[in-house]
C-alpha positions as CSV (number, residue, x, y, z in Angstrom):
1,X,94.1,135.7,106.4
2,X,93.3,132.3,104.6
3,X,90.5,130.6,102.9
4,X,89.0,127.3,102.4
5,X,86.2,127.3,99.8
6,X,83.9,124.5,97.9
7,X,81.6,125.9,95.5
8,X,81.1,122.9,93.3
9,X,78.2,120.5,94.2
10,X,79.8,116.7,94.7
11,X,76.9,113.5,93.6
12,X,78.4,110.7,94.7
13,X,77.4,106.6,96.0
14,X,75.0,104.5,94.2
15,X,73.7,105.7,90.6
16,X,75.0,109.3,91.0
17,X,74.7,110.0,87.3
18,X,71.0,110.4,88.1
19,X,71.9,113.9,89.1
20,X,71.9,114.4,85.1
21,X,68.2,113.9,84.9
22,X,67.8,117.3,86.5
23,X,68.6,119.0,83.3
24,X,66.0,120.5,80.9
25,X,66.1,122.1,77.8
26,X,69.8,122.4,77.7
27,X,72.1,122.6,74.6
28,X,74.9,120.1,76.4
29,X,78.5,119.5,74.6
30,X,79.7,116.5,76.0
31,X,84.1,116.5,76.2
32,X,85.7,113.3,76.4
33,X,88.6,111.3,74.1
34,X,87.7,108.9,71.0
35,X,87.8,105.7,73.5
36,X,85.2,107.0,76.0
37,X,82.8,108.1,73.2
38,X,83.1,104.2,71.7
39,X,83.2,102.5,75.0
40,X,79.5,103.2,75.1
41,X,80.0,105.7,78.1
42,X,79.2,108.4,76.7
43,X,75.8,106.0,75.6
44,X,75.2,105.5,79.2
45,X,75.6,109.3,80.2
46,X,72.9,110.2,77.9
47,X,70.6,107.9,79.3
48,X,69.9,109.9,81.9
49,X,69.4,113.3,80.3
50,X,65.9,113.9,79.4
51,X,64.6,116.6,76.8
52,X,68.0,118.2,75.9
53,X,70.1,118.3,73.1
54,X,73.4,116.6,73.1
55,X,76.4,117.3,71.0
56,X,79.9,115.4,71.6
57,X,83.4,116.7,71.3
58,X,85.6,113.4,71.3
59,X,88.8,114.9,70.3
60,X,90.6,115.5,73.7
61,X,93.8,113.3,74.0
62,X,96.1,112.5,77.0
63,X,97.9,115.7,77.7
64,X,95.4,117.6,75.8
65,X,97.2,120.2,73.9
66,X,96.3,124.0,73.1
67,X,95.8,123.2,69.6
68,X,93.1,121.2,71.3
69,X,91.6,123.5,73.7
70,X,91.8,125.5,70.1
71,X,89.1,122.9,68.2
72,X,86.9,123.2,71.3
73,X,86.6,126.5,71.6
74,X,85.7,126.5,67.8
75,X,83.0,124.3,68.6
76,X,81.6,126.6,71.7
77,X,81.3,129.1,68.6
78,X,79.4,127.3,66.2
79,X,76.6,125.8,68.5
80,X,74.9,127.3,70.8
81,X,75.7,125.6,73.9
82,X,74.3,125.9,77.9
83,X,76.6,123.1,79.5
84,X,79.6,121.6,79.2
85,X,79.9,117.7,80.7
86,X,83.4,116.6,81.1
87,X,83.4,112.8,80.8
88,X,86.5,110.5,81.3
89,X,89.9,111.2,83.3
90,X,92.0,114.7,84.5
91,X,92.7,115.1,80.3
92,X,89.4,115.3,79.1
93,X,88.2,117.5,82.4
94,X,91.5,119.4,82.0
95,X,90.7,120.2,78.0
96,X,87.2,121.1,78.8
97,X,88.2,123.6,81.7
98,X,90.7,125.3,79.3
99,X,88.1,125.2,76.9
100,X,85.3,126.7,78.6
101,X,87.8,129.3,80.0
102,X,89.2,130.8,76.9
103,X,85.9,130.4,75.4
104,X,84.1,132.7,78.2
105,X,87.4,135.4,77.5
106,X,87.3,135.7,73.9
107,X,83.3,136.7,74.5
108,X,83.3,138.2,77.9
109,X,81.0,140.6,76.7
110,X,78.4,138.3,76.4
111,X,76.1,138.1,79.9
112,X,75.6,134.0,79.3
113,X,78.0,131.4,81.1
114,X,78.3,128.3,80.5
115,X,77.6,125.8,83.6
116,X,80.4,123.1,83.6
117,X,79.8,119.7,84.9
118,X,82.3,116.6,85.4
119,X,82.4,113.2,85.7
120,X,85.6,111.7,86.2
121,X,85.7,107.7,85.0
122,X,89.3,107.6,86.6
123,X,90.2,108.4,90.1
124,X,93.3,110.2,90.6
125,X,93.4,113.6,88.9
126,X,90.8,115.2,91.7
127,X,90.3,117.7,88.8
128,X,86.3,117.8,89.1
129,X,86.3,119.9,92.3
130,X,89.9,121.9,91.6
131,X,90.7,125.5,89.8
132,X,93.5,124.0,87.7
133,X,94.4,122.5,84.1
134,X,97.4,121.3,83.0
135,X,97.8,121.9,79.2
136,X,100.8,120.8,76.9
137,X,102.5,123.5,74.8
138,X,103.8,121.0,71.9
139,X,106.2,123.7,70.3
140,X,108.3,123.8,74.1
141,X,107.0,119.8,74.7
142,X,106.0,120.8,78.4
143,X,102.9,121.4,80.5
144,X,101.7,124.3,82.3
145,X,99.2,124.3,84.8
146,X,96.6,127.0,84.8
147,X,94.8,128.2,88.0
148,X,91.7,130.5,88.1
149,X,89.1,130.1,90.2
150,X,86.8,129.8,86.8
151,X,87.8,126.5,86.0
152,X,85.8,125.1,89.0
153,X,83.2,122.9,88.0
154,X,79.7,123.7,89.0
155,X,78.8,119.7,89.7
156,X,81.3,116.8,90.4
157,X,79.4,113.5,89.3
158,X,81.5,110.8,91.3
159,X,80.0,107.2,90.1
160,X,82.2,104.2,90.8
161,X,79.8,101.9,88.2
162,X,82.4,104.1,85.4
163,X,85.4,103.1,86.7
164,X,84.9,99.1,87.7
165,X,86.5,98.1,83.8
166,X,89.6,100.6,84.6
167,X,92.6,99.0,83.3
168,X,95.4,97.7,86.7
169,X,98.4,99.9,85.1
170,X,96.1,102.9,85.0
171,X,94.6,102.2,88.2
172,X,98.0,101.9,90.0
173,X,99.1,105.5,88.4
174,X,96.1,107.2,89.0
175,X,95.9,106.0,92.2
176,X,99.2,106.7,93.3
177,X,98.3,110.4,91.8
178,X,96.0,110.8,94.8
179,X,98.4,109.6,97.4
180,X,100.9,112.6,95.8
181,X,97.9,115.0,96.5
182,X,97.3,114.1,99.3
183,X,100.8,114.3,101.0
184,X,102.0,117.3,99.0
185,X,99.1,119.4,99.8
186,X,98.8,117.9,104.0
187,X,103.0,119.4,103.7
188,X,102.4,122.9,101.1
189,X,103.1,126.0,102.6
190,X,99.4,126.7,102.4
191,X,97.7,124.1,104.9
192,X,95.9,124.5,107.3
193,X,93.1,123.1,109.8
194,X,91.0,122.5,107.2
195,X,92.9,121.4,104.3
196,X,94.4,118.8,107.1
197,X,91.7,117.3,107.6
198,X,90.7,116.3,103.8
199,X,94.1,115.3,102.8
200,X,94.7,113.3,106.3
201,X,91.2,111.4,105.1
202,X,91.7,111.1,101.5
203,X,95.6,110.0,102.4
204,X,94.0,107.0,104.9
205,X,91.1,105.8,102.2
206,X,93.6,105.6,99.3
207,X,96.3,103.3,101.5
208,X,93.3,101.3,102.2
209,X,91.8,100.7,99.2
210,X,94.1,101.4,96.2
211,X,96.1,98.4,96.1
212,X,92.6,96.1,96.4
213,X,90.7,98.3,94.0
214,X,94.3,97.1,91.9
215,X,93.5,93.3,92.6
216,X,89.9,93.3,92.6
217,X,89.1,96.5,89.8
218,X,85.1,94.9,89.9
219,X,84.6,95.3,93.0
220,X,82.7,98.5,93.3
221,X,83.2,99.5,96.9
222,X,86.8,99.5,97.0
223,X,86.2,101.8,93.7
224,X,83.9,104.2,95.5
225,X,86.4,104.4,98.1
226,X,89.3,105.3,95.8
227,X,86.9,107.9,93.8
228,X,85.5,109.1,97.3
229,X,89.5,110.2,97.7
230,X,90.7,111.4,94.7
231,X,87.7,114.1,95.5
232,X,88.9,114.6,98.7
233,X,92.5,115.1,98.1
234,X,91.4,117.6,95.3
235,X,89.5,119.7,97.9
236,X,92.7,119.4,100.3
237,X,95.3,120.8,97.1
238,X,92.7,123.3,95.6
239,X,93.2,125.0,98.7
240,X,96.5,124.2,100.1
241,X,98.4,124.0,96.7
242,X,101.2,121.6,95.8
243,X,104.6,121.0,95.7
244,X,108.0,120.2,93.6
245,X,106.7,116.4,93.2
246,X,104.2,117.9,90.8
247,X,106.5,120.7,89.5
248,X,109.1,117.8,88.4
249,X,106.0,115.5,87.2
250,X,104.7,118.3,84.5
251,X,108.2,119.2,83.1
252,X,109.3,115.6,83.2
253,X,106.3,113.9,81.7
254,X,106.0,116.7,79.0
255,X,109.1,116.1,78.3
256,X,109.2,112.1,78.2
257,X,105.4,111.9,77.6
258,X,104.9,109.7,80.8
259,X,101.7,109.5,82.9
260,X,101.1,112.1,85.0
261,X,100.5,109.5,88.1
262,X,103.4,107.3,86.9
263,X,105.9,110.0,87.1
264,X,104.3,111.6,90.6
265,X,104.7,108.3,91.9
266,X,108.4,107.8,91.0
267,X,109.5,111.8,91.7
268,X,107.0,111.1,95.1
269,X,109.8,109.1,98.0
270,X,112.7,111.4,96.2
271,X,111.0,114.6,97.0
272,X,109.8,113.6,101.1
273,X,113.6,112.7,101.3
274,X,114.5,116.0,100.4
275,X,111.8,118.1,102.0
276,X,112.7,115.9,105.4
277,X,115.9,117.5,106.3
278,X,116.0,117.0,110.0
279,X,119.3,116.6,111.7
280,X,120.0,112.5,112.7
281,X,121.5,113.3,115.9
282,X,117.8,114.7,116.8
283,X,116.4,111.6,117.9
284,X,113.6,112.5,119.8
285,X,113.1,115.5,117.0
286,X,113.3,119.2,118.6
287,X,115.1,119.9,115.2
288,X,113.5,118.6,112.9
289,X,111.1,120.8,111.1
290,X,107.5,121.1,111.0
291,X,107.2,119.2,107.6
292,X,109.0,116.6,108.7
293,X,106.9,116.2,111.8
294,X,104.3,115.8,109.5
295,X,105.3,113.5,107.4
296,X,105.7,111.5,111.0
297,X,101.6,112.0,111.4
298,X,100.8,110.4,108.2
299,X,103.4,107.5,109.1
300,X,101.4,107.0,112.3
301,X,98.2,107.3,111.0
302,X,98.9,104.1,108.8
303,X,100.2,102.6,111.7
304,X,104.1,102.7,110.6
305,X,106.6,102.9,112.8
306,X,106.8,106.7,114.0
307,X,108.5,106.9,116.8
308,X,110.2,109.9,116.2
309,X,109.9,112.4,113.2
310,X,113.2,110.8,111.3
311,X,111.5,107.4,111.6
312,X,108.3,108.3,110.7
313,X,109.5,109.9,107.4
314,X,112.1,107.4,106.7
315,X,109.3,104.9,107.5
316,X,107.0,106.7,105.1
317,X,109.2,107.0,102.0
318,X,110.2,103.3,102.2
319,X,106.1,102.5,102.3
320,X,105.9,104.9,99.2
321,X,108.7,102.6,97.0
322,X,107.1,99.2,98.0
323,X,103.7,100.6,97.2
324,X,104.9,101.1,94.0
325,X,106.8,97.8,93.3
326,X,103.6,96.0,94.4
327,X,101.7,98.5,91.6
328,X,104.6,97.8,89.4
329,X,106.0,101.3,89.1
330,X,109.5,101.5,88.1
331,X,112.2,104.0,91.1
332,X,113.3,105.5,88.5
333,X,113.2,106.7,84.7
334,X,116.4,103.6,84.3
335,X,113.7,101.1,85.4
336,X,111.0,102.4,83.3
337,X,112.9,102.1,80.1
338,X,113.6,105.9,79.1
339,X,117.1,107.0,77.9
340,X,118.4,110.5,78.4
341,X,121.0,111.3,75.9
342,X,122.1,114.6,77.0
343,X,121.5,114.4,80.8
344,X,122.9,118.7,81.5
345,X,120.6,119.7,79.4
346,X,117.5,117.4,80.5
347,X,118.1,119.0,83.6
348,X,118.5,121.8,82.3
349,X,115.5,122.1,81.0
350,X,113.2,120.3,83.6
351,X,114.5,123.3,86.1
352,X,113.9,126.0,84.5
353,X,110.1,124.8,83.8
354,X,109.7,124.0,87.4
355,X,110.8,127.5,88.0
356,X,107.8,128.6,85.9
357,X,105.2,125.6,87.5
358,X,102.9,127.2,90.4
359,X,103.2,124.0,92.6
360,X,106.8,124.9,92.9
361,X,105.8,128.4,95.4
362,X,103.3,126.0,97.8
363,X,106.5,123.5,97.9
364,X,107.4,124.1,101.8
365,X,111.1,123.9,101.3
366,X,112.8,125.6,98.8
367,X,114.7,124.6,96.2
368,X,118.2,125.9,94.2
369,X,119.3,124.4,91.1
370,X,121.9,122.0,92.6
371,X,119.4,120.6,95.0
372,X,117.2,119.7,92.0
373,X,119.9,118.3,90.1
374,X,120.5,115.8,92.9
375,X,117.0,114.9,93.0
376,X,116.8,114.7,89.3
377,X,120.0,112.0,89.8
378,X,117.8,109.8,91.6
379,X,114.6,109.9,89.3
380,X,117.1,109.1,86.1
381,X,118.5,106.6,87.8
């Protein structure tokens, strides 16, 4: 048996925040990062609350750390708080899932929960409508991503007026963040019918509109359609899962302390290679296997040449690495300036975390230690 399920409530289009003026006499902690609380976002979010109280928590930083899920929950404790508002990108909604979560554990005797709201002001993580967080353990310098179906958020706020003054290099990495999404989860071991169909739709809308929401970040339709995907391919891996792309992406960019979308976006052409392992006699593909055959169907349905599953994937992959030239994303950790010393034991290292990383079960093909060694090759460069 399998399930599809959406139990948070998605605002989006025109003026969503006014979804917020719904709230009454709420104690509301607002979680975001020092720049979001100054940029005069967290200003505008208050705005539309009416007759509540609102404290902020501004200490969440990129690859929020437990140390920082740690001050959080601390704050949870000392105020007497009905609703949690994630404001800002996957770190700040990330931090405030873990810190709601280990909040409601250490008092699960208490009968009150905590609603959660977010409101992403990037769109790429897909982390207002998912059951994960990825949080950094500094001590081992890599991320692990939690999964419990009590990190869904009870209201995704999707408002593209928050994201028009996005900055291009974080644009092109969160963007390419929801192209990963959506091809790992359309190829995970868990699809199906369902989870198809968002991550065929968010997959489509982020081709179309990611490199002009790139070239024209002001113009607020090609935002909306971006945001409008991120959601979508968040519904599509909440249920389907992920795969090694991801696995690689957390150990990697604990590790080097690159952006998540960056290094999904480098990993991403490496990792279709890999799980594309039809034969290249086949040419009209009765051996090639069903993920490659899918990766065919996403070639097609950008009108690439997909002839026949090989084409279609190789097709694909080479689309992937000039999408990311044009975003100016290195091909590989060479390009983008980082130096290994010790290259065995980077590797090392990055397998046995992926060995630990959820995404790495929902991968469809799977992986041995020399296989991810060759991949690794590639993305050092």
């Amino acid at each position: 048996m399998q399930e599809f399920t959406i139990s948070t409530t998605i605002c989006f289009g025109e003026e969503a925040l006014k979804k917020l003026g719904e709230l009454v006499d709420k104690n509301i902690l607002i979680v975001c990062d020092k720049f979001i609380n100054s940029s005069g976002m967290v200003e505008k979010v208050k705005n539309y609350i009416h007759n509540c109280n609102v404290a902020v928590f501004d200490e969440v930083i990129p690859d929020p750390t437990v140390k920082i899920v740690a001050m959080g929950v601390q704050v949870l404790k000392n105020e007497n708080i009905d609703l949690i508002i994630a404001l800002g990108g996957g770190s700040s909604i990330d931090g405030a899932k873990a810190i709601r979560e280990y909040y409601n554990k250490l008092n699960k005797d208490h009968s009150k929960k905590i609603e959660f709201y977010a409101i992403p002001t990037t769109s790429g993580t897909g982390s207002e409508v998912t059951e994960y967080s990825v949080i950094t353990n500094e001590a081992e310098h890599l991320k692990y991503a939690l999964t419990s179906k009590e990190l869904l958020p009870t209201v995704a706020i999707l408002d593209a007026d928050l994201i028009k003054s996005v900055p291009k290099s974080i644009t092109a990495d969160t963007g390419m963040d929801v192209i990963t999404h959506a091809i790992e989860a359309y190829v995970s071991n868990g699809a199906n019918d369902f989870t198809d169909a968002f991550a065929e739709k968010a997959f489509s809308l982020a081709i179309e509109n990611l490199e002009k929401a790139y070239l024209e970040g002001e113009n607020l339709y090609y935002r909306e359609r971006m945001h409008n995907a991120s959601c979508l391919a968040g519904l599509a891996f909440n249920n389907a899962g992920l795969g090694i792309t991801h696995s690689l992406a957390h150990a990697i960019g604990g590790k080097l302390h690159i952006p998540h979308g960056k290094i999904n976006a480098i990993i991403l052409p490496y990792v279709i290679e890999y799980n594309s392992d039809c034969k290249v006699t086949s040419y009209v593909g009765e051996n090639c296997n069903l993920v490659t055959k899918k990766y065919q169907k996403l070639a097609k349905i950008i009108g690439l040449n997909s002839c026949n599953p090989i084409i279609g994937a190789n097709n694909l992959v080479r689309y992937i690495s000039e999408l990311n030239k044009k975003l100016g994303i290195p091909k590989n950790l060479k390009e983008l300036g980082k130096n290994i010393e010790d290259i065995n034991i980077f590797k090392e290292e990055v397998y046995r975390a992926l060995e630990k990383d959820v995404c790495t079960k929902s991968n469809p093909k799977k992986v041995s230690q020399e296989e991810i060694y060759k991949i690794l090759d590639k993305v050092i460069g």
